[in-house]
C-alpha positions as CSV (number, residue, x, y, z in Angstrom):
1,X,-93.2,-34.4,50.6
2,X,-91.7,-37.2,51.5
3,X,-93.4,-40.4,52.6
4,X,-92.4,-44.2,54.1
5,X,-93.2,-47.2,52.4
6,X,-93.5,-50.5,54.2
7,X,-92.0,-53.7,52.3
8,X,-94.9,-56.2,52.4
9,X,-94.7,-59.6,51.3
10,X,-98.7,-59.9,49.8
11,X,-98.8,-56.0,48.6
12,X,-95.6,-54.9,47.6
13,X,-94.8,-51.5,49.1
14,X,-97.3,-50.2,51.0
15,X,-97.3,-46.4,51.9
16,X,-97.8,-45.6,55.5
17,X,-96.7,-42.0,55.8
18,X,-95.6,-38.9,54.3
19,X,-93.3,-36.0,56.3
20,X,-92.3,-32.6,55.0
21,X,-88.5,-33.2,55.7
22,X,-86.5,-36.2,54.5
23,X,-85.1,-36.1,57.8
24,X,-88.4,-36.9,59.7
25,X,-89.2,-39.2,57.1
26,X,-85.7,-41.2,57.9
27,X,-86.0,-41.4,61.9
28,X,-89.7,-42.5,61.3
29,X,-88.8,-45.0,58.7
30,X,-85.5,-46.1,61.4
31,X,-87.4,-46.4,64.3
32,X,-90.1,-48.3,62.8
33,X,-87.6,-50.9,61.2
34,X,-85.8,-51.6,64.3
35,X,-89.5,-52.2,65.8
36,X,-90.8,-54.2,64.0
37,X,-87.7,-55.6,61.8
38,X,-89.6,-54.8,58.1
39,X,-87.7,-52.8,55.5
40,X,-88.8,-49.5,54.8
41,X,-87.8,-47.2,52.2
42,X,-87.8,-43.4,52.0
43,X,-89.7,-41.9,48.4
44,X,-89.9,-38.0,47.4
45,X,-93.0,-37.9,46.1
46,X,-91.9,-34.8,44.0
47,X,-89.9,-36.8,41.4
48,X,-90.7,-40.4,42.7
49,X,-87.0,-41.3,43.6
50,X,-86.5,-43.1,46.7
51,X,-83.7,-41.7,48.6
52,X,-83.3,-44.8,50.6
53,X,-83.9,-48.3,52.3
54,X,-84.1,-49.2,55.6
55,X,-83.3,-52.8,57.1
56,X,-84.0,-53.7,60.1
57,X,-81.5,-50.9,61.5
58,X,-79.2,-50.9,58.7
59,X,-79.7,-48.1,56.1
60,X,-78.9,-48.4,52.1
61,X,-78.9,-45.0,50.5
62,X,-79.7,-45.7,46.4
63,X,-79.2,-42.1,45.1
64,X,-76.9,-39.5,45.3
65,X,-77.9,-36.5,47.8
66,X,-79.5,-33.7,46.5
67,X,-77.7,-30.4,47.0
């Protein structure tokens, strides 16, 4: 599984959503960022790694893919 976490000022990271696919995951996490212009991040829930960050649009990958 792989779910989207919102950056909130107050809260932290607040999970919103999880997604079998990381790709689902991604677009959801995209879209929503260019919406509303928070950062989101992308977490396997597996292993707890997050596989990357979102900005407003711009996209930080902070770990190597898997193969």
């Amino acid at each position: 599984m792989y779910c989207i976490e919102r950056q909130d000022q107050g809260k932290g990271w607040v999970k919103e959503m999880c997604f079998r696919t990381s790709f689902k995951a991604f677009m959801n996490a995209r879209t929503k960022s260019l919406v509303t212009a928070h950062t989101y991040r992308i977490v396997d829930t597996q292993d707890g790694d997050v596989l990357s960050t979102v900005e407003a649009g711009s996209v930080r990958p902070t770990t190597a893919p898997k193969r």
